[in-house]
N, C-alpha and C positions, 0 to 999 in steps of 0.2 A: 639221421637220428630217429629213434623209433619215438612215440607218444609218450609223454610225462601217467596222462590217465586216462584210463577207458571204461564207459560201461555203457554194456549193451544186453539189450532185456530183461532188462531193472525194474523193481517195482518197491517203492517206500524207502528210497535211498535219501539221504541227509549230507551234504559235501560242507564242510566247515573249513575255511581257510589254508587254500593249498596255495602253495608257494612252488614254484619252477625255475631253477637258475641254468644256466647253462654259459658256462665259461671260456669254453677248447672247441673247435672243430677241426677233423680230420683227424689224420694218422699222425701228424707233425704236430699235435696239440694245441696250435696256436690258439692266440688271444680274439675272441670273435667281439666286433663292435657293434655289428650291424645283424640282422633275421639269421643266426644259426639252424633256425632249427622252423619247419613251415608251420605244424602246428603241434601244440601242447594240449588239447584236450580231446576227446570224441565221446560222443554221446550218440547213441542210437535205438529207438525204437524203447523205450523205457516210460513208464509211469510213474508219475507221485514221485519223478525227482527232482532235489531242490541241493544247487549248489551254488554257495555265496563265496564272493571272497578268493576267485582264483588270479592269481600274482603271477605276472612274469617275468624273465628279463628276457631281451633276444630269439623272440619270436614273430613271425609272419602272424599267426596267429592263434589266439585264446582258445578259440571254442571251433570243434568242425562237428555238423551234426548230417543224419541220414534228413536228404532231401524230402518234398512231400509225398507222402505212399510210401517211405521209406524207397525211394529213386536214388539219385546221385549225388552222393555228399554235397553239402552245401556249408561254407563259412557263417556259423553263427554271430561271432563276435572276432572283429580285426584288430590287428592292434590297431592300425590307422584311427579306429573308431574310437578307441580310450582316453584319447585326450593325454596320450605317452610325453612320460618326460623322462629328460637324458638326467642320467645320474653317473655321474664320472663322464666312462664312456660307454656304458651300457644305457641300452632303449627298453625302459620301463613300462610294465602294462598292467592297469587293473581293472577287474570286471565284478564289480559289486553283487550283483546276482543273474543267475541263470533259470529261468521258470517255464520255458517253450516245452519242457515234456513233463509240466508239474502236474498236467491233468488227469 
């Protein structure tokens, strides 16, 4: 599954409460319980961005950002890290803010 959001070469960007669900994986649509999908956000190489507030269900993970020097992606925020709760049978994730390219 492709990225919920991307920005790359950004400057003075504002992210206000995004939300990502993802229900079905594969051709067969079935009912996904567990990491549908590896990550839902990317962010690279941007300035004076600030994004609060990204929500997910059923992802590996939140945020994947360009490594240092802009080198090899690197995992900003996991779910493991959010302190995820199951809600039915979806694996909940929130990430109150994001600031590592607000400079």
């Amino acid at each position: 599954m492709s990225l919920y959001q991307r920005v790359v070469n950004s400057t003075g960007v504002n992210i206000y409460s995004s939300g990502f669900w993802n229900f079905v994986a594969g051709p067969s649509r079935s009912m996904c319980s567990t990491d549908c999908q590896d990550n839902a956000v990317f962010y690279e190489n941007n300035s004076k961005l600030f994004s609060f507030g990204v929500s997910t269900i059923n992802n590996k993970n939140l945020v994947l950002e360009s490594g240092p020097n802009n080198s090899k992606y690197a995992v900003a925020v996991a779910h493991a890290s959010t302190g995820a709760a199951v809600k039915d049978i979806f694996q909940t994730a929130v990430m109150a803010a994001y600031l590592r390219q607000s400079a």
